[in-house]
N, C-alpha and C positions, 0 to 999 in steps of 0.2 A: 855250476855254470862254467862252462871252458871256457879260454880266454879269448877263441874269435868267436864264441857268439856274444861273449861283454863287450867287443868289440866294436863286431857290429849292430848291435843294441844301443850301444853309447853315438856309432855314426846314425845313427836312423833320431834320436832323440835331436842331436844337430841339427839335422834335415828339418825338424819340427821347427826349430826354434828359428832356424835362417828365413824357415818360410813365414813366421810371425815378424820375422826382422824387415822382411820385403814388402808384406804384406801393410805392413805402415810405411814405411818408405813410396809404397805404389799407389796407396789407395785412401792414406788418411787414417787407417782404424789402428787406432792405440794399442798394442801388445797385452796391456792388461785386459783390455776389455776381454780381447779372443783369449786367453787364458781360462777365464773366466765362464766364456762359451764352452770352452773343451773341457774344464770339470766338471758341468753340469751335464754335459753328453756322454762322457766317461761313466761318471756316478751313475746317471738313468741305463749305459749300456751291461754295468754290475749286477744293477737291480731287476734286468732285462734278461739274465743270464742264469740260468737252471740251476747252477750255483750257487748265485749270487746273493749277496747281503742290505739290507735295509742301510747299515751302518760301514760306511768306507771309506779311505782314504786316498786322495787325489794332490802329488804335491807336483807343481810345474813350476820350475825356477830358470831363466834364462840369463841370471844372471853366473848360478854355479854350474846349470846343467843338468841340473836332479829333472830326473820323470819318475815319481814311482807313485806306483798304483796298489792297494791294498783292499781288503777286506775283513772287517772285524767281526768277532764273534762274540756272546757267549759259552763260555765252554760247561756243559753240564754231564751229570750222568745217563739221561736220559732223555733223547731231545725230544718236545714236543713242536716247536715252530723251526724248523731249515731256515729259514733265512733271517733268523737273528742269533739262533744255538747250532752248536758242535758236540758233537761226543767228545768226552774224555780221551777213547781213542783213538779216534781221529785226530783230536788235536794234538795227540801227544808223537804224532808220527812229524808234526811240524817243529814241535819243542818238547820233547821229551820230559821236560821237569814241570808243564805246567800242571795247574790243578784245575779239579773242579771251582765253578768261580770265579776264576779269575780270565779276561778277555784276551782273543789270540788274535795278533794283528798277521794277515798270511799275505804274501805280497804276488799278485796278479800280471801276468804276460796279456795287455791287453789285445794280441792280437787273437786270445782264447776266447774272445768274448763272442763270439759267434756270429752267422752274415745278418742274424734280425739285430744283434742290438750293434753291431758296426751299422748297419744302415739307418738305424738309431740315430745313433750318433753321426754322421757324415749329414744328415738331416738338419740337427742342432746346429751341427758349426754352420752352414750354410746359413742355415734361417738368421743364425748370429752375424755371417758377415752382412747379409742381405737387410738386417735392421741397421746396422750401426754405419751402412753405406748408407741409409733415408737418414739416419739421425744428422749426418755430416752433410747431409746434401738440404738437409732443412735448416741448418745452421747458417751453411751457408747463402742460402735464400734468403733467411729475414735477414740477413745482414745486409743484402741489397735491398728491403723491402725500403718505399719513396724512396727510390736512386735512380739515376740513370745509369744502364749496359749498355755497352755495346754488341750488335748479334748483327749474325753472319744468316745472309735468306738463303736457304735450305730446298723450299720449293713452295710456288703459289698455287692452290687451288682454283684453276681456270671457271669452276662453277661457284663454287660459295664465295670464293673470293679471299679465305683464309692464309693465314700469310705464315708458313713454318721457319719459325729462327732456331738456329744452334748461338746456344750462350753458353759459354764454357765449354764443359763435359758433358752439355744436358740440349736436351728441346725444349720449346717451348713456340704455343702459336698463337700471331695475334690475330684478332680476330677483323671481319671487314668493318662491324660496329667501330671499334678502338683505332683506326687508320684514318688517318685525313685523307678529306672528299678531295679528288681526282689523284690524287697520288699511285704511282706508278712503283713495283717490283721486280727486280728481276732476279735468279739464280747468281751467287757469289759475292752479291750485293752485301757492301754492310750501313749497317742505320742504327740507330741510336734509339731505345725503345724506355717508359717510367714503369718500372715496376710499383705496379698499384697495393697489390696483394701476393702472400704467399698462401694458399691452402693447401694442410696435410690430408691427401685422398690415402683411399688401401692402394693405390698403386704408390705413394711417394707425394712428393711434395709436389706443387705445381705453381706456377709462377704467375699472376695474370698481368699481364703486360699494355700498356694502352701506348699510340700515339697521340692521344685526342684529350685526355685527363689536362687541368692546369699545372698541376704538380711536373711535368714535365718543362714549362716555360717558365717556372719557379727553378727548377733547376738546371736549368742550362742561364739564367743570369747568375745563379750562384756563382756558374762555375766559370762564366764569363769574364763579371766586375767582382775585382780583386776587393772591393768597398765592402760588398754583400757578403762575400765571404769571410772577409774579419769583422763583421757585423756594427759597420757602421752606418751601411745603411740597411736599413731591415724594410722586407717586402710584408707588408700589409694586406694585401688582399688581389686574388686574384679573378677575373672573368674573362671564358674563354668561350667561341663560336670557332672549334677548331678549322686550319685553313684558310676562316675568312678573317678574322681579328681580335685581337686581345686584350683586353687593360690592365693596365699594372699600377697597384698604387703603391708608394713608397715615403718611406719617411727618415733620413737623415737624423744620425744622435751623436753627430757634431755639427755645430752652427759655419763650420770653417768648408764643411762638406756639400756641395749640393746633390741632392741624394738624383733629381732628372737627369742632370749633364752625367753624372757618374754611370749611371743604366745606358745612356748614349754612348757615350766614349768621343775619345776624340774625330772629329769628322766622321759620326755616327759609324765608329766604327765594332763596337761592342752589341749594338743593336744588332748591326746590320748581318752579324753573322748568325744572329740567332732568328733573322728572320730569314735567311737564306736555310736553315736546316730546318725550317717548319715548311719550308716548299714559296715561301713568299707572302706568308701569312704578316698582316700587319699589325703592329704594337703601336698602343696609344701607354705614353709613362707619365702620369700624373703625380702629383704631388698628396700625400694623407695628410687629413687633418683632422681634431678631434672636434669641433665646428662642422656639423654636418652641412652648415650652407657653404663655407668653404669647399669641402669635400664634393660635396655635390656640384656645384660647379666646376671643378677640376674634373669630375669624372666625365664632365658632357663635353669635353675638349674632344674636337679639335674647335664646339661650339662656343659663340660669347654668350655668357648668361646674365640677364640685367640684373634678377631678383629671383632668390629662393625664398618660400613661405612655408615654415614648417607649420601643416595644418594638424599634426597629430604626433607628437613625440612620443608616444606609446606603442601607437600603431605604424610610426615610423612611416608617414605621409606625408608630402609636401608639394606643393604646387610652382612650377620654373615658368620664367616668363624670360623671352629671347625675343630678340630684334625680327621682323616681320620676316626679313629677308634669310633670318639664320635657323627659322622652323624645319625646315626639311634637313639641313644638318645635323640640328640637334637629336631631331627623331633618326636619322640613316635610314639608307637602305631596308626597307621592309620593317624598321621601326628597332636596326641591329644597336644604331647608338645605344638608345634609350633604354633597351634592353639590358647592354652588359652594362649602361652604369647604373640601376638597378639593381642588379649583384653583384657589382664593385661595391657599392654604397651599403648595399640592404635594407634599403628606402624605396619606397614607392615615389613613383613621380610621375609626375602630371604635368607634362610640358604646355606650356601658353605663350599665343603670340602676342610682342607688345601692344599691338594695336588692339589686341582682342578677338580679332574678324580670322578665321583659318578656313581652309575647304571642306579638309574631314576632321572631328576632333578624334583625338588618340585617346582608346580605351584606357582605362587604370586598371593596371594589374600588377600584384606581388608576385613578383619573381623571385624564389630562392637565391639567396648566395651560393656560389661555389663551390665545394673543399679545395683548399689549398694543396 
């Protein structure tokens, strides 16, 4: 070999390893991983090659600089399979002393490999960068999985009403289900979206994202009250009717702490921002208790409850009785009280007025909890 094609052999091998150097630097994929791609694309472009052998070697080192590419043989007198034997003569044109039997390692100019097993290869590495971009972009997804992003609107679908966020490097769209009712989008906009779920599709990972999930009001008091966050006081359960109101139960595990006032803030000010990023969605913060009539009482706030009766501890049924004039409170609106404390509690309830005497009585019915 003359010394400017060693030369430029040795700059071209460079060129290889500078672009493994950038190629993590730019995109996240580790140097060994693609190494690792490009012997396997190498080795198949060998064995792809009219020449080429079953048995070869592949060394890429970026930290000395070596590339070299080989192919091993048997060497016999008489070949009967090409692509694992060599004549005697033949191989002796490569090393003169060897013999029959013993293996001739002959070292390969991969750019001899031909345009099917180069496009072989150039195949490989791609499909290698092109997984190990999903592997990295899946990693990074469940590491936001129940978190809240921040995402940048991209564009609304003026008919379905789908809503395209750019998060990071990537898209993602929420849907009009997962949006709170009357909430408005516009182009440049940024919002705050809970990632629910990651799922790996053949296109890549995909992120499902809601504004309407509770998980999302669970985590913006995390990230609100400094208490929740160093977990002193820990959220218990949550019930949401996104947009229109919320409950939150809470329980303090220091006596010195009040876990209500701490979710408030001072002059309701910890609430109040988190009710201003739901659009003006209201928060009721009650207090947990392992006393379900406790509990249940606390969850009918903003209502007064005279008497809880637990008719079924199994079946987690009980019957409320409230002051004449505090019925239509306690039920809400279309019957929203009773409803989420219901799935605050995960008790059945059957509100009753003290007197007895009501206009319509309220149906009983088990309402699911939540996921938090």
């Amino acid at each position: 070999m003359s010394a400017a094609r060693a030369r430029k052999q040795k700059e071209e091998q460079f060129d290889l390893f500078d672009a493994l150097k950038l190629m993590e630097q730019e995109k996240g994929i580790p140097a060994e991983y693609m190494i690792d791609k490009i012997k396997t694309a190498i080795a198949l472009a060998i064995k792809k090659d009219p020449a080429g052998s079953e048995e070869n070697v592949v060394e890429i080192s970026p930290e000395t600089g070596r590339f070299y590419v080989a192919l091993r043989k048997n060497v016999v007198e008489e070949v009967e399979d090409p692509t694992t034997e060599m004549s005697l003569a033949d191989a002796r044109k490569y090393k003169p002393t060897i013999t029959a039997g013993e293996v001739i390692e002959i070292p390969l100019d991969p750019k001899k490999f031909g345009r099917i097993a180069a496009q072989a290869a150039k195949h490989v590495i791609h499909q290698g960068i092109c997984e190990a971009e999903k592997g990295l972009l899946l990693q990074e997804y469940q590491s936001r999985q129940h978190d809240i992003v921040s995402a940048k609107v991209l564009r609304v679908d003026p008919i379905r009403g789908n809503v395209t966020l750019e998060i990071g490097n990537s898209e993602a769209v929420l849907p009009k289900s997962e949006q709170i009712p009357e909430e408005q989008f516009t182009e440049g906009q940024r919002i705050r979206v809970y990632v629910v779920d990651v799922q790996n599709g053949e296109k890549g990972p995909r992120l499902m994202i809601s504004r309407t999930h509770p998980g999302l009001v669970k985590r913006l008091f995390e990230m609100n009250v400094p208490e929740i966050y160093d977990g002193v006081v820990e959220i218990k359960s949550i019930s949401r009717e996104a947009g229109s109101r919320s409950k939150l139960a809470v329980l303090s595990r220091d006596e010195d702490v009040d876990a209500v006032g701490s979710c408030i803030g001072p002059k309701g000010s910890r609430v109040s921002a988190i009710v201003e990023e739901l659009g003006g969605e209201k928060i009721d913060i009650v207090t947990y208790s392992e006393e379900p009539e406790e509990f249940i009482s606390a969850a009918l706030s903003p209502a007064t409850v005279v008497n809880v009766e637990v008719l079924d501890e199994n079946m987690r049924s009980c019957r409320v009785t409230v002051p004449d004039h505090q019925l239509s409170l306690a039920i809400g609106n279309k019957g929203q009280n009773a409803r989420l404390a219901a799935r605050l509690t995960g008790w059945k309830i059957d509100i009753r007025p003290e007197s007895g005497f009501y206009g319509e009585e309220e149906k009983e019915e088990i309402l699911p909890k939540e996921e938090e």
